[in-house]
N, C-alpha and C positions, 0 to 999 in steps of 0.2 A: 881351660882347666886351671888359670889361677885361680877361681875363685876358691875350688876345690881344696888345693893347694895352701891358699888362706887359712883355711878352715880349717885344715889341720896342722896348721904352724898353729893356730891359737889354743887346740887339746894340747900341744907337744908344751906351749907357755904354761900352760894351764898347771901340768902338771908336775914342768919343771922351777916354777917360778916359786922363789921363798916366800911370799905372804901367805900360805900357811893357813893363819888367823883368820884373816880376809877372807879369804878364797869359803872358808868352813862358814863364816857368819852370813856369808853372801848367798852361798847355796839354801841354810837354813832359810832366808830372807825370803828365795824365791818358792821353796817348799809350801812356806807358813803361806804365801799367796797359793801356790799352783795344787797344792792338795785339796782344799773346799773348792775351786774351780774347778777340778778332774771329777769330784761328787758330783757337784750341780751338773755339771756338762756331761758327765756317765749317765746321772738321773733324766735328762731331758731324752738322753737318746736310748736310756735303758726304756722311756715311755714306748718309746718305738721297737723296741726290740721286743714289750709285753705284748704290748696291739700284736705283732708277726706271730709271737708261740701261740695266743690266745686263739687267734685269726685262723693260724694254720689245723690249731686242732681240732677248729670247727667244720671245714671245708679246703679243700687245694685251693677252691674257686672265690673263697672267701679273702683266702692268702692271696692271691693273684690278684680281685677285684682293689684291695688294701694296699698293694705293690705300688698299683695304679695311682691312686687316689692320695696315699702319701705322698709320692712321689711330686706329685703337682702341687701339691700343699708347704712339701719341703721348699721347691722353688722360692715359692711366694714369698715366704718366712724367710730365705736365707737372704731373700734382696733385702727385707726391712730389718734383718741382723745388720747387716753391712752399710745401710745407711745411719742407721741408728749407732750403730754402734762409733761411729764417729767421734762421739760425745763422750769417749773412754781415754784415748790419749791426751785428748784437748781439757778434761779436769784433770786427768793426773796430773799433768803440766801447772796448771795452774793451782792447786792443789799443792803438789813442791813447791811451788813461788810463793806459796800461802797468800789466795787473792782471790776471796772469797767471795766477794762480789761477781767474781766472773762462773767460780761455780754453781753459783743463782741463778745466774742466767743462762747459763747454760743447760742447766734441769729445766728449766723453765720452755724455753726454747724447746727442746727437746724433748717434750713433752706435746706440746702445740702438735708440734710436727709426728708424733709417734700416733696422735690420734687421727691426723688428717689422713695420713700414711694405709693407719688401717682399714679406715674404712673403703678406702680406694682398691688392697686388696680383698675384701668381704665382696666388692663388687663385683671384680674378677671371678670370685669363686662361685659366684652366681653365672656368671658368664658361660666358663670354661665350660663345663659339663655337655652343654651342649654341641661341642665339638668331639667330644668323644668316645661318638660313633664311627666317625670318621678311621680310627687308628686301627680298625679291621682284628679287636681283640672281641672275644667271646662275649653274646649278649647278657648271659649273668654276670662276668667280671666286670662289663660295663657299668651296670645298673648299679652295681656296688660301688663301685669307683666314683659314679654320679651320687649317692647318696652321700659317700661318705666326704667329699670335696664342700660340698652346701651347707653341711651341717657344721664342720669344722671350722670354715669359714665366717662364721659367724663371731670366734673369739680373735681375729686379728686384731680388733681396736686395743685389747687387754693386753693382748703380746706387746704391740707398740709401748704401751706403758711399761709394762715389767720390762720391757729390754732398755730402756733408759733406768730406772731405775738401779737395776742392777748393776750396771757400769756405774752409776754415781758408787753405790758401794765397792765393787773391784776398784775402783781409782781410788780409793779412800783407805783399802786393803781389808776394808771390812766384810770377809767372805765365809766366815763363821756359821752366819745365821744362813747363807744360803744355803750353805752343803745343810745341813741341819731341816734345813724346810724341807731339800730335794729329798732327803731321806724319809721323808715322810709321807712325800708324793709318791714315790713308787710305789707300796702295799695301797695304799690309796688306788693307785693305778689297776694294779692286779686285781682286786675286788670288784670295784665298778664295771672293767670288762668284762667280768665274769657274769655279773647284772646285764649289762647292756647284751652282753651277745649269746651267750645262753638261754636269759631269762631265768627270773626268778620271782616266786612271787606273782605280785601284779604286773611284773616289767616280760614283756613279751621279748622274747629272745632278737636281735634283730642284726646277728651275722656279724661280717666287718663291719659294717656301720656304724653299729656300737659302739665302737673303737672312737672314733669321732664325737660323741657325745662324751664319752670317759674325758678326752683330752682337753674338750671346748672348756668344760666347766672345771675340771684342774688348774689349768692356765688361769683362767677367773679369780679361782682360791687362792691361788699365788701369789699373783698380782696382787692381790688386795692385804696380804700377811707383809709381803716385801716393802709396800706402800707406806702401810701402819709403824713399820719398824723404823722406815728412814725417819719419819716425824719425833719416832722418840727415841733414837738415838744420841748421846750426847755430845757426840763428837759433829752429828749434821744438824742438831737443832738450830744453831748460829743463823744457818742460810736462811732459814725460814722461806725458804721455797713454795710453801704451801699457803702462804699470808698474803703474800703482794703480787697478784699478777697483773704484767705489763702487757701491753700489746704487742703484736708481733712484731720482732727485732730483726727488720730484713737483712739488716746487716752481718745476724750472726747464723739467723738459718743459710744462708748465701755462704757462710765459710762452712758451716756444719753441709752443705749437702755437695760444696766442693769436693770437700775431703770425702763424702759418705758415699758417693752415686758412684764413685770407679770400686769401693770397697762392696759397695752390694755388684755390681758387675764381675769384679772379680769373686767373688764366690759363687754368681752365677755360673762364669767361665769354667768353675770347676764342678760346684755339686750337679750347677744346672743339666754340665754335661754328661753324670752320672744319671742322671735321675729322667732326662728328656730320651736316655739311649734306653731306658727301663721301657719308658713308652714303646721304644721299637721291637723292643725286646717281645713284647707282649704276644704279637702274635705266632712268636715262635713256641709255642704252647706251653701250660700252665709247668710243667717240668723245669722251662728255661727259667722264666720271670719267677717262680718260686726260688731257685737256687741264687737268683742275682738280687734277689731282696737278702735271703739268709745271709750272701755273702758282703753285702752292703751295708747290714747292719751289724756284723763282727770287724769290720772295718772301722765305722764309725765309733763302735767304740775303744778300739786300741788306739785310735789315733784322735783321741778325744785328751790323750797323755800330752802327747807333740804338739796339740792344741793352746793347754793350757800353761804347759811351763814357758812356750811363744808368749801366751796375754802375759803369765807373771815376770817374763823377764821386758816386756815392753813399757811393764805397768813403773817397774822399778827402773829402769832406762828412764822413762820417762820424768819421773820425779828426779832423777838425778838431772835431768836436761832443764828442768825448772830451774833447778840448783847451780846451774851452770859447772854441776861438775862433771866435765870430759873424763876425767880417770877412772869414777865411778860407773860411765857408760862402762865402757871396755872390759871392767872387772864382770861386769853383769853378764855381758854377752857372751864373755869367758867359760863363763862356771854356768850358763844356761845349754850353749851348745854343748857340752859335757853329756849335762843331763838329757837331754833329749836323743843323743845317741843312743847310749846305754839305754833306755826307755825301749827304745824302739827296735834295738836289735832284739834284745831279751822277750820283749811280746812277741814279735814274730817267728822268734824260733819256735816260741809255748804253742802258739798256734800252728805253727809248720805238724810239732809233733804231735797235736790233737786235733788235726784237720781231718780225721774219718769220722772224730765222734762226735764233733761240734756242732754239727748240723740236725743228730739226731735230737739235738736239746730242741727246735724250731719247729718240726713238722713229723709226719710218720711215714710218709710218701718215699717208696726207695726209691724212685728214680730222683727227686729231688734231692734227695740225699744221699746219691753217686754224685752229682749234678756239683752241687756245691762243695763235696768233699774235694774237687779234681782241682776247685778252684783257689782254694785256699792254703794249697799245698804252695804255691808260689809266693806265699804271707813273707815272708822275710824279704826279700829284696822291692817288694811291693812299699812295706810297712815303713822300710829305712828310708825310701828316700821321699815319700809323700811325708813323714813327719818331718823332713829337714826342709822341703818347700816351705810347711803350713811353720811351722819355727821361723822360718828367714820370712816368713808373708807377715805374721804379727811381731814383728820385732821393727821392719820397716813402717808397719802402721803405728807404731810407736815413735818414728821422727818423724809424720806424717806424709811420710812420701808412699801416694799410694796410685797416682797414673800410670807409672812405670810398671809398676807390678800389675797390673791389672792388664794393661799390653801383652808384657809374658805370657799370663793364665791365659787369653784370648785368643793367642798365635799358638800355645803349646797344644790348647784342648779340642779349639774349635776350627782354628785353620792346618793341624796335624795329624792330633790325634785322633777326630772325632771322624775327617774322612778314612785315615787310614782304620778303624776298628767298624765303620761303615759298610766298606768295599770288604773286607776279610769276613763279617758278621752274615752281610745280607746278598752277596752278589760272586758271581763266578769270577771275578778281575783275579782274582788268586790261583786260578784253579779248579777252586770247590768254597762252598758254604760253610764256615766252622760255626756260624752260630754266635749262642752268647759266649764261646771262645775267643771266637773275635773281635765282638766289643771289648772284650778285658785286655787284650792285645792293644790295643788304641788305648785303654785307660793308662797300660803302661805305660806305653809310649809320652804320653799326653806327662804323668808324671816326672816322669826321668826328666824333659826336656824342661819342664818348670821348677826341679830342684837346683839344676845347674845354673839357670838364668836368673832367679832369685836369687842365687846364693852370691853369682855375677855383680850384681844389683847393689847387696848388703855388703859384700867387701868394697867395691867402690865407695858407698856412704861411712863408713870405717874410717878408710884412708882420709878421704878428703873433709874428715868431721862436718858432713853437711845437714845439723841441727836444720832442721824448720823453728824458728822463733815459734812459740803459740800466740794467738791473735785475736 
């Protein structure tokens, strides 16, 4: 319990402490970064929340086959988030140092790598399909889940791009033009679905699948507007990143994939383990895996808040550890953990008190919609403490220390929580069957144990000011 302890001696500074000034321009500081990242990162997963309403109002079987098939696609995507992403502390860093050459190369690099990357998961997603038959889920939910995995699959190589990209701009603080794009991509979204799974026109309706075409070729659009903007932006024109490419820097992908492969692990440890129990989930009939998508994706988005004031306060950590200024860490993490409480209590109450009717926005299916109402009701204590995880997990990826934590996530979800919501989900060790009840039990679990040990984690590197040098 020190770490807990910690934590709230730093609100009790926070609030008692006379800087005042500070404390207000600091907050503003991390706002101006963490509000266009709360857009762009609402927008990416409001994609997913459109495909679910779109999905669900086509078919249960549609929403279930989509369940599926995201779910595998989320994996894949969140390992080449976390290795890629790597390339976001390490120019902030250099970036504060002002050392410009190294941000060159590091785009550079991380580019190389985003495209090797993707094609390797495109492969995969040719692969997988064929395995799942195997998970004993309904022959049309299949057939969907197989269409829409292959198809989707085909825009990983563009993800890789756009997710370096993008971090070149978050580390730069230039996060304007993302929100601004993503705001443009949803109605985009909603339309296209509408085309792709309905039909309209020449375009033959073609179910959740749809869904997967809408996204392939968004991600595309994006990619290539993000692309266009770094070049004439006039703050990154300097790098000229796009002029001189070098061959491959084994030196710097070997630190980029050091730091990168425990950070895509560790969000496997965690999404992977939402998303691979949906699989399980599955054949516990379309009622179950409809209510645990609905509830998956009201999640993702509340905690898409806790997310980003995490990047903006690691982003701004970060540039102060370039600067070698220690007091301005402190101040950050101060006025960040602040905010990300208040975030986080306040959405989960909103949702405590509109957990009956939140579901009816996703599907028409009553039982699906008991289903998920039962589950959301527990939003509050769920929501507090998986945002103070996801907060203390990107604030440590901002001193680079990211083995540790990925240890955590691994022991918390996968050697805890994932058998204890296993044996309560699928098997009588308890008694009786509760279902997708009991996988939610294990996700708790899996949470709790990972905010406390993170937070563990982030007061020991606190105390002992154990800056990682950038390299």
């Amino acid at each position: 319990m020190p770490a807990f302890l910690w934590l709230w001696k730093m609100l009790q500074d926070q609030y008692s402490s006379d800087t005042t000034p500070r404390t207000t321009g600091e907050a503003r500081a991390i706002l101006s970064l963490a509000i266009p990242l709360a857009v762009a990162h609402i927008a990416m997963v409001g994609m997913e929340v459109i495909d679910t309403i779109v999905a669900g109002q086509y078919s249960a079987q549609d929403l279930a086959g989509l369940a599926m098939g995201g779910s595998i696609w989320l994996i894949l995507v969140l390992f080449m988030v976390g290795v890629l992403g790597a390339v976001l502390p390490r120019m902030a860093r250099f970036y504060g140092a002002d050392d410009g050459a190294n941000v060159t190369g590091e785009v550079q690099q991380g580019m190389i790598l985003a495209v090797v990357l993707g094609l390797i998961m495109t492969l995969l997603s040719w692969m997988i399909p064929g395995w799942l038959p195997g998970l004993g889920a309904g022959e049309t939910e299949t057939r969907i889940a197989q269409g829409y995995i292959r198809i989707i699959g085909l825009g990983f190589p563009a993800i890789g791009v756009f997710i370096v990209v993008m971090n070149l701009l978050e580390s730069h603080g230039l996060t304007r033009f993302i929100a601004l794009t993503s705001l443009l991509i949803l109605p985009l979204n909603l339309l296209l679905d509408y085309v792709f799974v309905f039909g309209v026109g020449p375009f033959e309706g073609m179910g959740g699948v749809g869904c997967a075409v809408t996204s392939a070729s968004l991600y595309a659009l994006w990619t290539i507007a993000l692309c266009v903007y770094a070049t004439k932006h006039p703050k990154l024109k300097g790098y000229r990143f796009y002029q001189r490419w070098p061959g491959i820097d084994k030196a710097r992908i070997k630190a980029i994939l050091g730091l990168g492969l425990p950070i895509g692990l560790m969000l496997l440890a965690e999404e992977g383990y939402f998303n691979f129990s949906a699989l399980l989930i599955a054949p516990l009939g379309v009622s179950s895996m409809g209510a645990h998508q609905i509830t998956i994706q009201v999640a993702a988005l509340v905690l898409m808040v806790g997310l980003c004031i995490g990047q903006a306060t690691a982003i701004r950590a970060s540039h102060s550890i370039g600067r070698q200024d220690t007091r301005g860490v402190n101040q950050q993490l101060k006025v960040g953990l602040s905010m990300v409480l208040v975030f986080s209590l306040v959405s989960g109450t909103l949702i405590m008190i509109w957990h009956e009717t939140m579901p009816g926005l996703f599907v028409r299916d009553a039982s699906v919609i008991a289903l998920s109402a039962t589950m959301l009701a527990f939003a509050p204590l769920f929501f507090f403490f998986d945002a103070l995880q996801v907060w203390c997990i990107q604030v440590l990826r901002g001193f680079q220390d990211t083995r540790m934590p990925m240890v955590i996530q691994l022991t918390s979800y996968w050697a805890i929580g994932f058998p204890l919501g296993y044996s309560l989900g699928l098997t009588d060790l308890w008694g009786q069957q509760y279902g997708v009840f009991g996988f939610w039990a294990g996700f708790m679990c899996g949470v709790l144990l990972s905010a406390m040990f993170q937070a563990r984690r982030l007061y020991l590197m606190v105390r002992q000011q154990a800056w990682v040098p950038a390299h």
